[in-house]
Backbone bond lengths (Angstrom), bond angles and torsions (degrees), N, CA, C in turn:
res aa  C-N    CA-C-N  psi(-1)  N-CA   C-N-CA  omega(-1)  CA-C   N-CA-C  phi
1 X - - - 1.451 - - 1.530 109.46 -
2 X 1.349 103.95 147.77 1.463 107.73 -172.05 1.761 111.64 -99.86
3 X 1.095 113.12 129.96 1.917 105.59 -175.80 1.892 89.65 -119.49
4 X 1.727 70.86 136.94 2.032 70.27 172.82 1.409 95.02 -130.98
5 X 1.514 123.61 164.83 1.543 110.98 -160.69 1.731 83.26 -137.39
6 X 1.220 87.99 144.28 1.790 105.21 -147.90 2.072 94.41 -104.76
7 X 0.956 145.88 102.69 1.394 153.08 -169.69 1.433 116.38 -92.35
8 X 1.156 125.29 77.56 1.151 113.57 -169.21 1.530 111.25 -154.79
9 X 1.897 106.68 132.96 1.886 99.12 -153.59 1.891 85.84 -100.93
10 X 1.569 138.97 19.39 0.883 121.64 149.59 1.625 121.94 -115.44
11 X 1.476 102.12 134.93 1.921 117.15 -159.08 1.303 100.92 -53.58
12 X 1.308 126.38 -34.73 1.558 126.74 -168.28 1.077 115.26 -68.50
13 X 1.365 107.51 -40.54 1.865 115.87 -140.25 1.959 84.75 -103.71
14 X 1.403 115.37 -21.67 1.436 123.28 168.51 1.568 109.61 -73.80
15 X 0.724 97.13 -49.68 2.343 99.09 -177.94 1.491 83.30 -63.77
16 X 0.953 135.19 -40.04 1.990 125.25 -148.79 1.938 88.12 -78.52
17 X 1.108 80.51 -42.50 1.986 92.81 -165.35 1.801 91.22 -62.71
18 X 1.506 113.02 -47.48 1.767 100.87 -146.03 1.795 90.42 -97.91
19 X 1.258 118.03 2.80 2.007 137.11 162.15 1.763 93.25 -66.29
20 X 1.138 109.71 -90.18 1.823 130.16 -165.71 1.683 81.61 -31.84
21 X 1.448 119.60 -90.87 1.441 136.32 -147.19 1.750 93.51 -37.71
22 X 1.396 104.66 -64.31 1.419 101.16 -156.02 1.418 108.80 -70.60
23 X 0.893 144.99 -4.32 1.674 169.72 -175.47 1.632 86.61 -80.88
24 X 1.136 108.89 -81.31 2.022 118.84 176.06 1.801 113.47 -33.21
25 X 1.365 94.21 -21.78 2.084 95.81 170.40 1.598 89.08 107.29
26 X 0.948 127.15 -7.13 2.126 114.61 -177.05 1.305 98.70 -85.99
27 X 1.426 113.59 169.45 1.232 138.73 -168.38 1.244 92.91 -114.61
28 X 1.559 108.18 138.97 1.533 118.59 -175.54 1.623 125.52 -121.92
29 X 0.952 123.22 162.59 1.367 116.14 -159.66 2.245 95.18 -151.36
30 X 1.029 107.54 156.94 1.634 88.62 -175.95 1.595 93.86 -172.77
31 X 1.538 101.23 151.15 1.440 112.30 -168.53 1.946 103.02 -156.16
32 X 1.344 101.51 148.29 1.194 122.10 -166.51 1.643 102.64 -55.50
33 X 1.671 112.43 -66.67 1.235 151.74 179.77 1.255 143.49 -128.05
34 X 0.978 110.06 166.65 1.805 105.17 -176.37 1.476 118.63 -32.50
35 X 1.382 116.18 -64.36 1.431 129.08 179.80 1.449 121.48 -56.51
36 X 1.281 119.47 -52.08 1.302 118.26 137.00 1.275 134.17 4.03
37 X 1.475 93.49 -92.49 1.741 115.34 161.77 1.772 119.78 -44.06
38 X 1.045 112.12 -52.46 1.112 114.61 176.08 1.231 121.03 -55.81
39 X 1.339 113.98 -44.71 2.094 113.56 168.04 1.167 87.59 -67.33
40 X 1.188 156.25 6.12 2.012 124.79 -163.96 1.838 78.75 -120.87
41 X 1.174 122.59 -50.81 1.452 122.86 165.36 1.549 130.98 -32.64
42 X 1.497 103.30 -50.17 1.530 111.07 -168.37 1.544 96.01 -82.53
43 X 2.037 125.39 -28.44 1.325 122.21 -151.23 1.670 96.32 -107.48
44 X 1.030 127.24 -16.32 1.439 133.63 -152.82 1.779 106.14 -124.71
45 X 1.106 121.61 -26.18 1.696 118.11 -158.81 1.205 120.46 34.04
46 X 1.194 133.54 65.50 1.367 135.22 -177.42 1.714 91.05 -59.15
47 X 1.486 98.77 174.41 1.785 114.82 -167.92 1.637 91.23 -107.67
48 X 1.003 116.80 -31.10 1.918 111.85 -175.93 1.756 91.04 -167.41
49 X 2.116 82.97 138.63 1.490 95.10 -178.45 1.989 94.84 -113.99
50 X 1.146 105.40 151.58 1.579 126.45 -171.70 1.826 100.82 -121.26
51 X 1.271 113.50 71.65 1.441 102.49 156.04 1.014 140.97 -133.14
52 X 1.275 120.94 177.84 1.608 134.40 148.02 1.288 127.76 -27.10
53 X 1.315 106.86 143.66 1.715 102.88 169.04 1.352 109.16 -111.79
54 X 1.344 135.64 -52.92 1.442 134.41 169.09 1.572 132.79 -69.24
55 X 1.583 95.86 86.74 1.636 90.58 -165.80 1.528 93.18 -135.96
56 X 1.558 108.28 162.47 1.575 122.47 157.87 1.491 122.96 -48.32
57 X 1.223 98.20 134.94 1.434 103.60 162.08 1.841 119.15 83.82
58 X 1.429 117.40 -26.49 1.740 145.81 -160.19 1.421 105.01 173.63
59 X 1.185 107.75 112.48 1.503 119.07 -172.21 2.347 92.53 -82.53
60 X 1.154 111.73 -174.83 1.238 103.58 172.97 1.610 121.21 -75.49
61 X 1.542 97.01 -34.42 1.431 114.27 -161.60 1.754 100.67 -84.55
62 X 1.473 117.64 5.17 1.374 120.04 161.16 1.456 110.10 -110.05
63 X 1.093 130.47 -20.74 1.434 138.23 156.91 1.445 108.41 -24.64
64 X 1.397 97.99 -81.94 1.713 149.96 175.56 1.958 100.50 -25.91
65 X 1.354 95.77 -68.40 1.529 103.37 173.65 1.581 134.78 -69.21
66 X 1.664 100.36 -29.94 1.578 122.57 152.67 1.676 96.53 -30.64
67 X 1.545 101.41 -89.45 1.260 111.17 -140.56 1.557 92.33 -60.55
68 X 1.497 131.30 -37.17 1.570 126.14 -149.00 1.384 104.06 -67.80
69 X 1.959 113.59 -39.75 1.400 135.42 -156.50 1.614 99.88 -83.65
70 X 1.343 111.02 -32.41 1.935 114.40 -145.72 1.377 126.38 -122.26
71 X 1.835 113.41 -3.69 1.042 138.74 -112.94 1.727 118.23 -168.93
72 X 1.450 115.68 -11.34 1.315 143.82 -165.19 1.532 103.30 -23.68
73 X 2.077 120.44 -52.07 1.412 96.71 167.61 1.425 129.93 -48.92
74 X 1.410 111.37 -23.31 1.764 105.05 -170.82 1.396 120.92 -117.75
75 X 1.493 109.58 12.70 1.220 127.20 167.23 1.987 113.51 -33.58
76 X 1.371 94.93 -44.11 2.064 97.33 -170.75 0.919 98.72 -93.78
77 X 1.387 140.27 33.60 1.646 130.91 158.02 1.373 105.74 -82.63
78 X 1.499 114.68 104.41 1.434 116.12 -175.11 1.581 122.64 -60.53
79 X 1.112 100.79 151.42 2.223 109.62 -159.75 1.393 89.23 -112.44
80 X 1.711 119.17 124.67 1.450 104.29 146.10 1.138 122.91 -108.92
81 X 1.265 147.29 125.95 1.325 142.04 -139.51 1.432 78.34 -83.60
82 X 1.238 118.87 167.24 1.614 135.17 141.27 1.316 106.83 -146.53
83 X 1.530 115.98 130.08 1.330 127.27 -166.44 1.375 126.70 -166.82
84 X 1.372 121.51 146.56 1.783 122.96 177.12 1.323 106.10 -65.84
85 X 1.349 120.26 -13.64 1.145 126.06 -158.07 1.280 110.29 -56.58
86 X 1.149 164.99 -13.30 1.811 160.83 -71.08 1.668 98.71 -89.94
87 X 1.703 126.31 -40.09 1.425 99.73 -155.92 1.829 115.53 -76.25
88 X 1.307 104.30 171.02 1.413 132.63 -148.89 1.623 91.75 -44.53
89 X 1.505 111.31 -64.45 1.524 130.08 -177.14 1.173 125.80 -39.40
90 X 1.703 118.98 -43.39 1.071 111.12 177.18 2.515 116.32 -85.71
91 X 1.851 73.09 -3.06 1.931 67.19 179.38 1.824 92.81 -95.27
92 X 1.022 120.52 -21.48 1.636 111.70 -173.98 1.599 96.42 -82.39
93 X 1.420 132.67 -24.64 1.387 109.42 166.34 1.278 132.34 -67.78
94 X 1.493 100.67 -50.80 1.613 108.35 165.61 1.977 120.15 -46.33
95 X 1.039 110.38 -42.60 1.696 127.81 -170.40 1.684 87.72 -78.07
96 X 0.955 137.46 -48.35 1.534 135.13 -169.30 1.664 111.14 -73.05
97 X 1.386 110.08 -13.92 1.619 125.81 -176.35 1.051 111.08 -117.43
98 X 1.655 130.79 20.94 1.290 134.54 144.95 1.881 108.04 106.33
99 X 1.474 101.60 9.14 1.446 104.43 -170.07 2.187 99.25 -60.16
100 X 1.179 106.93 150.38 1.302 97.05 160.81 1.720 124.89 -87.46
101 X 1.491 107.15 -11.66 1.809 99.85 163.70 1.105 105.40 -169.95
102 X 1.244 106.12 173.20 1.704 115.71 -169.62 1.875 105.87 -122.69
103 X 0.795 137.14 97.96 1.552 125.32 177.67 1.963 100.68 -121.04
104 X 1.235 104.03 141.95 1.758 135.10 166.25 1.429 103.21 -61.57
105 X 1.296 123.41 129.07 1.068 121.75 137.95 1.761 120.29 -87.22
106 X 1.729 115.83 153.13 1.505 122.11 -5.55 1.643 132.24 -34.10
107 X 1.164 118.15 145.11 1.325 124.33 177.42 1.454 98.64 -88.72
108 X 1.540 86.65 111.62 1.937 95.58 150.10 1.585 120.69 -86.41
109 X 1.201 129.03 99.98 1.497 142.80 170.87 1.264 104.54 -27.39
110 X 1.205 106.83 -59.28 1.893 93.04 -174.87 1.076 136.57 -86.42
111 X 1.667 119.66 10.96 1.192 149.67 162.59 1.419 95.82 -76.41
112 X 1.325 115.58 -82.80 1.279 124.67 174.31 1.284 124.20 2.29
113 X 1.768 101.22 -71.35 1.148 132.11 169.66 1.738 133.21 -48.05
114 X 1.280 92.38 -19.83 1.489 100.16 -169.35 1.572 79.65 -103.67
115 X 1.025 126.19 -16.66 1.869 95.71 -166.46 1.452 109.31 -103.46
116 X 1.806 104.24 -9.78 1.365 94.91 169.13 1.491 128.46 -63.13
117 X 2.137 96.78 -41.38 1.230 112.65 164.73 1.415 125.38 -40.00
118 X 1.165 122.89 -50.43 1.424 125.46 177.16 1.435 106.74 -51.82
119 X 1.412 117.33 -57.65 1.774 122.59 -171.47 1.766 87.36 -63.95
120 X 1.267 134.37 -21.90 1.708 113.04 -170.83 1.746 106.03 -85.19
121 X 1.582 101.32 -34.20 1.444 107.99 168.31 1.573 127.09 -71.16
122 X 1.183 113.01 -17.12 1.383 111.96 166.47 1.569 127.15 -88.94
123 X 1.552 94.05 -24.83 1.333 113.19 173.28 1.808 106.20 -78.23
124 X 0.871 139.34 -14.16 1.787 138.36 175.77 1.003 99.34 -93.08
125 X 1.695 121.41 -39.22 1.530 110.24 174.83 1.483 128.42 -68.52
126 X 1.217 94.47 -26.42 1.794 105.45 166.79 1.766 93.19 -65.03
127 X 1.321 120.42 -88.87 1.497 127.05 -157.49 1.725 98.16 -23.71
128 X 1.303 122.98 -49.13 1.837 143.28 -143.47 1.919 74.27 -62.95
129 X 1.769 94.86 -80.55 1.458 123.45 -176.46 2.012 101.65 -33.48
130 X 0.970 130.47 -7.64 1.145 133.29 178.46 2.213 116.01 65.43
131 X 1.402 89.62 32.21 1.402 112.21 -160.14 1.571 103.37 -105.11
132 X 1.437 99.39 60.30 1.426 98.77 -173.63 1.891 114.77 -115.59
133 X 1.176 79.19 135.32 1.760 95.63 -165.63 1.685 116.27 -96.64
């Protein structure tokens, strides 16, 4: 079973996110903020993280560097940003630091959806490939 851990410091737009996912058949996992995330990260290994970038306490893009810099087993747990953030800079930083995607909020669900799929299909092909991290 696949758990993806849902990052997000607003309650709404987090129930909507950890509603859709678990509806899709994954197992969900969800955190306020960075720090948060990061104990549910270091204690849990989720298979793919879905967050935010502008949050209390651990923005995403320190999350992101946590795990890449501090963290080396869990470095390839793919990140999809989701964020208000839209301009160019903040998606070419994230994408240049190994994120696996960049999406705008509003959240389109079936965007969403398709890119988790991709991170679940690359991720079986690793497990198949015996490429397990």
């Amino acid at each position: 079973m696949i758990t993806i851990l849902c990052v997000e410091d607003e309650d709404a737009i987090r129930n909507l996110l950890v509603e859709e996912i678990s509806e899709a058949g994954f197992t969900t996992l969800e955190a306020a903020n960075g720090k948060q995330a990061l104990d549910l990260i270091i204690g849990k290994w989720p298979d793919i993280v879905v967050c935010d970038i502008t949050m209390p306490e651990m923005s995403g893009h320190q999350l992101f560097a946590e795990i890449q810099m501090n963290h080396e087993q869990l470095a390839n747990i793919p990140f999809i940003f989701l964020t208000a953030l839209s301009d160019k800079e903040n998606m070419i930083t994230a994408l240049k630091a190994g994120a696996a995607d960049y999406l705008t909020k509003p959240v389109d669900f079936d965007l969403l959806m398709a890119k988790i799929q991709g991170c679940v299909a690359r991720l079986e092909n690793d497990r198949k490939m015996g490429r397990v991290f």
